[in-house]
C-alpha positions in Angstrom: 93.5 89.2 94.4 91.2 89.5 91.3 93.2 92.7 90.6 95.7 90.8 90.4 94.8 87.8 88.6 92.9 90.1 85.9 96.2 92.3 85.2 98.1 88.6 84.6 95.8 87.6 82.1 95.0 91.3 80.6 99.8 91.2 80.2 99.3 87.7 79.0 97.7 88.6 76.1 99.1 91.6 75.5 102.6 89.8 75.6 101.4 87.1 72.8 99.6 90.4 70.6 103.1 92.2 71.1 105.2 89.4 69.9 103.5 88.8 67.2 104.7 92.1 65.7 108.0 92.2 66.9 110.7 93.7 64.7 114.2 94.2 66.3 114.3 97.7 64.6 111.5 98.8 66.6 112.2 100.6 69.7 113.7 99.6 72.8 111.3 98.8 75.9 114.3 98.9 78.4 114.5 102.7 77.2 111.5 103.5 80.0 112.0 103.3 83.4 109.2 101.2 85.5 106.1 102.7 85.4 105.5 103.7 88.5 108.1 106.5 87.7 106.6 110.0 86.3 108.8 112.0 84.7 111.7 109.7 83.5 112.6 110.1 79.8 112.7 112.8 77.5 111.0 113.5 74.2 112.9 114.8 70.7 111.9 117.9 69.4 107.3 118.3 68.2 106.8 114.8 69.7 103.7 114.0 71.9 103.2 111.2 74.2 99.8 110.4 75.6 99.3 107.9 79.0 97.1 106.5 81.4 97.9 104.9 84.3 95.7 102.4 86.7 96.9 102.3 90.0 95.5 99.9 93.1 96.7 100.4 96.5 95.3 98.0 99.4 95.9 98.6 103.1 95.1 95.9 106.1 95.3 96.5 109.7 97.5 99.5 111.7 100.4 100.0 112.4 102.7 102.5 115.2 105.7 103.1 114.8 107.4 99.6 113.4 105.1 97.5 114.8 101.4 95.9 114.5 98.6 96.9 116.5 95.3 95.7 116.9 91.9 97.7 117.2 91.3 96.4 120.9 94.3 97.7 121.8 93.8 101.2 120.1 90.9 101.7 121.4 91.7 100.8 125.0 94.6 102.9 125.2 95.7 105.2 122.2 94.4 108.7 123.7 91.7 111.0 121.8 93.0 114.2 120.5 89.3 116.0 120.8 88.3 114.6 124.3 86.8 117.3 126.1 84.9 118.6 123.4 81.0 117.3 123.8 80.4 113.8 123.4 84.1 112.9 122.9 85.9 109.6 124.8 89.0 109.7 126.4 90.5 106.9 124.0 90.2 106.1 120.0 86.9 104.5 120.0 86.5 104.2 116.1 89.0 102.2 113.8 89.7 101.8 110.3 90.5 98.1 109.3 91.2 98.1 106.2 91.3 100.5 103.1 91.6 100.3 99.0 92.1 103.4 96.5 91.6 103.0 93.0 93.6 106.0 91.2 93.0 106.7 87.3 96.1 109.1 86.1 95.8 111.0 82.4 98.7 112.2 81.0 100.1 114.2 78.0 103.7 115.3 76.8 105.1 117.5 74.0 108.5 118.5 73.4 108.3 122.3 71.9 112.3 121.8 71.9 115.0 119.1 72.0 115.9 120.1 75.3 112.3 120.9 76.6 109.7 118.3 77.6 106.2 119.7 79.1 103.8 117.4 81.0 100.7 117.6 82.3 98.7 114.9 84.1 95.4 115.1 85.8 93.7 112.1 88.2 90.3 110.7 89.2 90.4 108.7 92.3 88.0 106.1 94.5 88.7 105.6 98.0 87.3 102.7 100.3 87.3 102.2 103.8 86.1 99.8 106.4 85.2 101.2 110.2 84.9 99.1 113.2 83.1 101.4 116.1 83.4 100.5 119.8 80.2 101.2 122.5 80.7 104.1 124.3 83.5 105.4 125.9 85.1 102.1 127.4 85.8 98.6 126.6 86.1 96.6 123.6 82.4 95.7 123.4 81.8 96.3 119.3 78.7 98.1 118.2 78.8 97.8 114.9 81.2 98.5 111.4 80.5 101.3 108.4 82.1 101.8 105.5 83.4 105.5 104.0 83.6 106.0 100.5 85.1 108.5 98.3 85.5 109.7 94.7 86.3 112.8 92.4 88.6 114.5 90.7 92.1 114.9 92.4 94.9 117.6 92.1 96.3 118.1 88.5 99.9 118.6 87.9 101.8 120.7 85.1 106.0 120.1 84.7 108.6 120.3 82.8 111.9 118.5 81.7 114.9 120.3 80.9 117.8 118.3 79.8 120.9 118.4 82.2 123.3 115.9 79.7 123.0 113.4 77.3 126.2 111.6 76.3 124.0 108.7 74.7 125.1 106.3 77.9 124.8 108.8 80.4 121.4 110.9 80.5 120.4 113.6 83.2 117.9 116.2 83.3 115.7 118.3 86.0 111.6 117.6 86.9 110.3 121.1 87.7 106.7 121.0 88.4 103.3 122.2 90.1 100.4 120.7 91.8 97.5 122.8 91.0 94.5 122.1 94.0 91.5 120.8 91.8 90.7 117.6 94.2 87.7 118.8 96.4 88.9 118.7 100.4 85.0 118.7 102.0 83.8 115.1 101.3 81.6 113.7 103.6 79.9 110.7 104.5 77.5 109.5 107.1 79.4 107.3 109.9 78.5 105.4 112.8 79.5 107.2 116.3 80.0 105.0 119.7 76.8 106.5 120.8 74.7 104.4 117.9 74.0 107.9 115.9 74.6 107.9 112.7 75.5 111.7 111.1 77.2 113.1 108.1 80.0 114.8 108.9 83.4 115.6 106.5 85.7 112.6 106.3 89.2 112.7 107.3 92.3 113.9 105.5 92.9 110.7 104.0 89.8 110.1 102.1 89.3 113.7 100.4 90.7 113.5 96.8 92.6 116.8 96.8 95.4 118.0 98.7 93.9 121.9 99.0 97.3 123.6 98.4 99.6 124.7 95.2 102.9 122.3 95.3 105.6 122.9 94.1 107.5 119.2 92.9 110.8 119.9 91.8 113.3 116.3 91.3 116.3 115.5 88.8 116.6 112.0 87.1 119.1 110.0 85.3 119.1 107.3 83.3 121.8 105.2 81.6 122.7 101.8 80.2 125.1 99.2 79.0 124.4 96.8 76.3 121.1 94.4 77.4 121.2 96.5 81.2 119.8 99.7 82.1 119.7 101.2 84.7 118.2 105.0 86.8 117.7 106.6 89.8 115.3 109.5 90.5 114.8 112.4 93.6 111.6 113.9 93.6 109.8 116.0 96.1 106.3 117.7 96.9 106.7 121.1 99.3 102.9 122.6 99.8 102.4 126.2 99.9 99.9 128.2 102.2 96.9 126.1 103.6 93.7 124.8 103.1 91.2 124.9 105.9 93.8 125.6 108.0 96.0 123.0 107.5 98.4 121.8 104.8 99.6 118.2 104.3 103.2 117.5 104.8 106.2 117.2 102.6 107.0 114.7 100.7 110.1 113.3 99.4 110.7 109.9 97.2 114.0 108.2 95.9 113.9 105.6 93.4 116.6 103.7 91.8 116.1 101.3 89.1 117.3 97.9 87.1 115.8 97.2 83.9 117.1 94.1 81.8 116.4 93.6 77.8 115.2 90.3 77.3 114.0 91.3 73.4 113.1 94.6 72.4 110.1 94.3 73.1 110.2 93.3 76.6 112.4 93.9 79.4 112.0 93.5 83.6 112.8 95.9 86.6 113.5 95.8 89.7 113.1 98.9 91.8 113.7 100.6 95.5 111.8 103.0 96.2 112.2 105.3 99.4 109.4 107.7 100.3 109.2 110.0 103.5 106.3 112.0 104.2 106.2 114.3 106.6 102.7 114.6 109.3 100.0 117.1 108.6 100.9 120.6 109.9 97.4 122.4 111.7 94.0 121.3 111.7 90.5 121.7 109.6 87.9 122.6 112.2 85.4 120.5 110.7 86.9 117.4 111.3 87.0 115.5 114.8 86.3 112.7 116.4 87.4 109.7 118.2 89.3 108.1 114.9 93.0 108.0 114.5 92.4 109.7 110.9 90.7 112.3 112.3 94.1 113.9 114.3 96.9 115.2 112.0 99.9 113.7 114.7 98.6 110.2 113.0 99.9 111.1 109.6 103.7 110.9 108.1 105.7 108.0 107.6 109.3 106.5 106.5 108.6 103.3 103.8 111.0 101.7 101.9 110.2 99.0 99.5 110.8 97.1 96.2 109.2 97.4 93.2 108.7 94.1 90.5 107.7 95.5 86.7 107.7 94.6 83.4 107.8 96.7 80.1 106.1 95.8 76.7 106.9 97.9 73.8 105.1 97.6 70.4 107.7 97.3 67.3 105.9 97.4 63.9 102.8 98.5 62.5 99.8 99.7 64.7 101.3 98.2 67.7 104.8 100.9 67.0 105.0 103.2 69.2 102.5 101.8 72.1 103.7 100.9 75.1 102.0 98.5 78.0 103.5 98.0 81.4 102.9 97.1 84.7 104.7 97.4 88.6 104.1 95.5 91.8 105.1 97.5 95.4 105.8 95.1 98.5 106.6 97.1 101.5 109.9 96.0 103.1 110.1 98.5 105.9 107.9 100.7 107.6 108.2 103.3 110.5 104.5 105.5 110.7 103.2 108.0 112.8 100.5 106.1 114.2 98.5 104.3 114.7 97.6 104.6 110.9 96.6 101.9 108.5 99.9 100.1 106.9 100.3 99.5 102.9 100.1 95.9 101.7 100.4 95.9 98.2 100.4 98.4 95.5 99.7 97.4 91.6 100.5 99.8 88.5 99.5 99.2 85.2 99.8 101.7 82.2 99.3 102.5 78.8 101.4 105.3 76.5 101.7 106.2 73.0 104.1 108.0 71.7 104.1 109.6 68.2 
């Protein structure tokens, strides 16, 4: 919620500084999709852009399938993948209550051609999450709770944009790009077992920063727009190639379609539905195990749709020209997971780019 209330302040003010310098011959902030979209506009020929991107994501509670469920009842009957190794309960006997990632994205385009746009964007991400453990291997008697925390550099991507069409209403061009693996996958942590030890051990797939395999992210997008309304939609997808550890995370695939409406030209709103499936992890790292639903690949994947609420601020004249300041807030509508696995609450995107 301070997130929150800090970014509504922080867009307050950027709103009054923006306004202040508007000029209708500036350019158009309807002209960009939401932020949350990568990839969506081209550049003209020996222009750069450069970006940064804040994004918040805060999970609650767990979720199977469609519906809710409660640690008590994960723990009492969801079954362990490892038990029969040493030491490892029949049932889940550790469970993750609630989680936050913190993801800082760096971004650069040029435009070598008219028809040409090359990106490149590299992360750094923090990743937080609570633990409730259960004694033993029985019963909902707690023993105690630990927290798991992450950070590092994540996976950097290179692209490019090659322009499809452009009939100045109607605007289409292709997303070709590649995940390079320079997120570290063998974090660990120290955690708290139902036995009372406490060792270090390498966290779950969903804490490490990096993904561990080359992707390859090829989408198309199109854009156009009529007087004061514009308007998108946007395909993009994440295939992994080879493993890592032996294992690889699973497909992804995201559509997005957009409404953006010019209220000045220097601000404009969106609305936007988003679709995302992701598909579970394929094989399994060796080194990680244990009675935690994180810990066993079948509890990854998901279907998620949900809507997206932005807003677009455009500098017009002088040192403002140029700059653009946005943000976008995700509110799950629907959700169908592989669980249990913890369920997204909210999602917050802010971002910064300069174009020149």
């Amino acid at each position: 919620m301070f997130r929150l209330i800090a970014a509504s302040v922080f867009f307050t003010v950027c709103l009054a500084c923006i306004q202040a310098h508007a000029d209708a011959s500036g350019p158009n902030a309807a002209d960009h999709a939401p932020i949350g979209v990568m990839g969506d506009h081209m550049h003209e020929k020996g222009e750069f852009m450069l970006s940064y991107r804040f994004m918040h994501m805060d999970m609650q509670g767990n979720r199977a399938g469609t519906d809710s469920i409660d640690a008590d009842t994960i723990v009492t009957t969801v079954p362990n993948r490892f038990f029969g190794r040493p030491m490892q309960p029949p049932t889940l006997r550790i469970v993750p209550t609630s989680m936050s990632m913190d993801m800082h994205m760096f971004g650069a385009m040029y435009a070598p051609a008219d028809g040409l746009t090359l990106m490149v964007m590299g992360m750094y991400m923090e990743k937080d999450m609570e633990h409730t453990t259960y004694m033993g291997g029985m019963g909902t008697n707690v023993r105690g709770s630990f927290r798991v925390k992450t950070d590092g550099i994540g996976d950097t991507r290179v692209s490019g944009l090659v322009r499809l069409h452009d009939g100045g209403v109607h605007r289409l061009h292709l997303n070709a790009g590649v995940s390079f693996p320079t997120g570290s996958t063998s974090k660990t942590h120290e955690i708290l077992t139902p036995m009372g030890a406490r060792p270090t051990v390498r966290v779950p797939y969903a804490m490490q920063p990096g993904s561990g395999t080359y992707d390859l992210m090829p989408g198309i997008t199109y854009n156009g727009h009529s007087g004061k309304v514009y308007w998108g939609g946007q395909y993009m997808g994440t295939f992994r190639l080879g493993e890592n550890h032996g294992y690889s995370l699973g497909d992804k695939h995201t559509l997005s379609a957009w409404l953006n409406y010019q209220w000045r030209p220097f601000i404009s709103t969106s609305l936007r539905l988003q679709y995302e499936m992701l598909r579970s992890i394929e094989g399994m790292d060796p080194m990680i195990a244990g009675p935690v639903q994180t810990a066993d690949p079948g509890n990854y994947g998901s279907d998620e749709l949900g809507l997206n609420f932005g807003v677009n601020l455009m500098g017009q004249a002088g040192a403002l020209a140029g700059q653009r300041l946005a943000a976008e807030l995700y509110l799950p509508l629907r959700r169908d997971l592989n669980g249990p696995q913890m369920e997204t609450d909210w999602t917050i995107t802010l971002g910064w780019q300069y174009a020149f």
